[in-house]
C-alpha positions in Angstrom: 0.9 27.3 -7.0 2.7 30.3 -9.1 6.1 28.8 -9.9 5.9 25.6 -8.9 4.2 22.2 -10.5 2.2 20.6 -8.3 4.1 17.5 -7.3 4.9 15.5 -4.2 6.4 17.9 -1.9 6.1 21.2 -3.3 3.0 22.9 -1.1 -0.5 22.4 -3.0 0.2 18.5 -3.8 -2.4 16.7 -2.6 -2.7 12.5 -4.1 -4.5 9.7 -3.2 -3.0 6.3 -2.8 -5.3 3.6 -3.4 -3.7 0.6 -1.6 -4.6 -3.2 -1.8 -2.7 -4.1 1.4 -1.0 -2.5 4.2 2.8 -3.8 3.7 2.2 -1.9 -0.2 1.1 1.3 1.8 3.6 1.2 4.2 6.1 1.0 1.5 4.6 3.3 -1.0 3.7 5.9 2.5 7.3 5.9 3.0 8.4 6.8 -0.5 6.9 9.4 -0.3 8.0 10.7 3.0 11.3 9.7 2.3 11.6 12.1 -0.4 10.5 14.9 2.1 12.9 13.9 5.2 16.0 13.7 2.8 15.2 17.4 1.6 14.5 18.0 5.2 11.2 18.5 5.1 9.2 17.9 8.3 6.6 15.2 8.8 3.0 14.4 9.7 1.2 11.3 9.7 -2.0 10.7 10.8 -3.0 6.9 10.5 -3.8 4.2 12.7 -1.7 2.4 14.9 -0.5 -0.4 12.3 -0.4 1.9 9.7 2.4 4.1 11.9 4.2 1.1 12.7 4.3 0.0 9.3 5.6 3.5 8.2 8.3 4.2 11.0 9.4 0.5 10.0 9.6 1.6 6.5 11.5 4.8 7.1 13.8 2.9 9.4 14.8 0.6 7.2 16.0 3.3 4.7 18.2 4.0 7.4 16.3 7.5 8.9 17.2 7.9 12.4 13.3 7.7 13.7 13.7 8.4 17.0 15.4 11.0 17.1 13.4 12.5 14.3 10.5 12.4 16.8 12.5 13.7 19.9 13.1 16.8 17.4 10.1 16.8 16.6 10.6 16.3 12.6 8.3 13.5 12.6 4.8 14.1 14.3 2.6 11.0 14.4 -0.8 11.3 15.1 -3.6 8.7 15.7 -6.2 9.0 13.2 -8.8 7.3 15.1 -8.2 9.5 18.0 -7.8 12.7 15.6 -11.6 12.0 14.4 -12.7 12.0 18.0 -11.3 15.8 18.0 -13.0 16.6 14.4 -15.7 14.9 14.0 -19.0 16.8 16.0 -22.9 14.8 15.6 -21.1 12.4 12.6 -19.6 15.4 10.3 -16.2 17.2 10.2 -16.1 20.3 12.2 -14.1 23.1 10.2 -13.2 24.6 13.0 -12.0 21.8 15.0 -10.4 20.4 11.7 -8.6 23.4 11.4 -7.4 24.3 15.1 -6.1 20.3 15.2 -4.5 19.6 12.2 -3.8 22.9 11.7 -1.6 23.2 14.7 0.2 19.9 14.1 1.4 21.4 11.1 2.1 24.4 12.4 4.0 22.3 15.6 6.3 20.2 13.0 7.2 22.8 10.7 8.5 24.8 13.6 9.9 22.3 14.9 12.8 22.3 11.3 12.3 25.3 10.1 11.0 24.7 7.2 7.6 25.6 6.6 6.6 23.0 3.8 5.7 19.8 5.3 5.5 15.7 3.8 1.0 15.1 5.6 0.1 11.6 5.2 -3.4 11.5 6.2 -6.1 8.1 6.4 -8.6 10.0 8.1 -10.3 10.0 5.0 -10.2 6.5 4.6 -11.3 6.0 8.3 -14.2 7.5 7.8 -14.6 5.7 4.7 -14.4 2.1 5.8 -17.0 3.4 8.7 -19.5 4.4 6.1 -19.5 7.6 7.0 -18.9 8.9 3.0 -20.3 12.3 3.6 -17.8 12.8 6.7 -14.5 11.5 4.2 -15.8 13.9 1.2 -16.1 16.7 3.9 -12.8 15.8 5.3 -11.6 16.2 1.4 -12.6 19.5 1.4 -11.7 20.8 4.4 -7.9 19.4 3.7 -8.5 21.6 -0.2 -9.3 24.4 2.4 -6.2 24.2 4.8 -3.7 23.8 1.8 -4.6 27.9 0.7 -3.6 28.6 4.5 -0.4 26.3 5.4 2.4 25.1 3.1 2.3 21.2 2.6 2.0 18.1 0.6 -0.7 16.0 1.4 -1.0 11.9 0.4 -4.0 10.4 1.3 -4.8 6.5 1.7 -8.2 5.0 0.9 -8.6 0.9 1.0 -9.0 -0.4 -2.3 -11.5 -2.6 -1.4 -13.8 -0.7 0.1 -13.3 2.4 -2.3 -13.1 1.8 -6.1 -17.0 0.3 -6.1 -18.7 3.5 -4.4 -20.3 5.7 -6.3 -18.4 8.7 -5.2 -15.1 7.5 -6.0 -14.8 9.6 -9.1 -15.7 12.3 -6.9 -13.3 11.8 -4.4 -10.3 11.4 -7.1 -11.4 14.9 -7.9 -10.8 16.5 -5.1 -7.1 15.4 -5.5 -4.4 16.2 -7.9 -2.5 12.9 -8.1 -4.1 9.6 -7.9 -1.6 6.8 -7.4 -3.2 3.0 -7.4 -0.8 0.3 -5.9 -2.6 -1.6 -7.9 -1.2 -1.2 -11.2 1.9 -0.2 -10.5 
C-alpha cells in the first residue's frame, strides 16, 4: 500500500503463522490481536471452537475486557468450520459466497468502532488443509489476496505445522503471504 509498509496492522498485511501446538497459537494469535485492540482496531477471528477459546483466554489474560468487546461488537468470532459450510460449493471456494460472508463480517465489525482497518485471524485455510482439501486452502489464499484490494485489513493465517511444512505446495502457499512467522524457531 502507497505510504504504508506492509506490517501487522496496517491494511495489505497478510502472514502465516505456522504453529506446532495450540497453546503457542493461542498465544502468538493474541499478540497479534492485541496489538490491534490497543490501537482500537476491530477484530475477526475465524477458527475453531478451541482455537476461539484459546484466543479469548489469551486476550483476557492481558486484561482486554472480552465481553464487552463482543456485546460492542469489536470482537467478531466466527466458526471456521461452520464458515466453510457457507464458502465451500461441490469441494471448492465459492468467490462469491467467500466474498458476501467474510466480506460482511468485516464490513459488520469495522462498523461496529469506526474504524475501517480491521486485526482477521483466519484458519480456514488450515481447515481445509488438514482435510486434504489443498486446492480448496490455495483457493481460499487467493480469494483472501482478492478481498484485501476491496476492504481494509490485516490478515494472519494459521496452518498446523505438522501437517503443512512436508507438502509440496508449502512454498507456494508462503507465497501467497507477505510475512511468514514459524513458532517454531522463534
Amino acid at each position: 500500500m502507497k505510504g504504508h509498509a506492509i506490517l501487522p496492522g496496517n491494511p495489505g498485511h497478510h502472514g502465516v503463522q505456522i504453529y506446532t501446538d495450540d497453546t503457542t497459537l493461542g498465544e502468538s494469535v493474541a499478540d497479534f490481536l492485541a496489538d490491534g485492540l490497543a490501537a482500537s482496531q476491530p477484530t475477526l477471528v475465524i477458527a475453531t471452537p478451541l482455537h476461539c477459546e484459546l484466543i479469548v483466554g489469551e486476550l483476557s489474560a492481558r486484561r482486554f475486557d472480552v465481553p464487552a468487546l463482543l456485546a460492542s461488537g469489536s470482537i467478531l468470532l466466527l466458526d471456521a468450520r461452520e464458515t466453510i459450510d457457507v464458502v465451500i460449493l461441490n469441494g471448492r471456494p465459492e468467490p462469491k459466497r467467500f466474498r458476501e460472508a467474510v466480506g460482511l463480517a468485516l464490513d459488520r465489525v469495522a462498523r461496529s468502532s469506526g474504524e475501517h482497518v480491521v486485526r482477521v485471524y483466519d484458519e480456514l485455510v488450515d481447515v481445509l488443509w488438514r482435510d486434504g482439501n489443498i486446492d480448496g486452502a490455495l483457493k481460499l489464499e487467493e480469494l483472501w489476496n482478492g478481498l484485501l484490494k476491496t476492504h481494509q485489513f490485516s490478515l494472519l493465517c494459521g496452518y498446523a505445522m505438522s501437517a503443512f511444512v512436508a507438502h509440496p505446495a508449502y512454498a507456494h502457499v508462503c507465497a501467497q503471504h507477505t510475512h511468514v512467522h514459524n513458532v517454531a524457531t522463534v
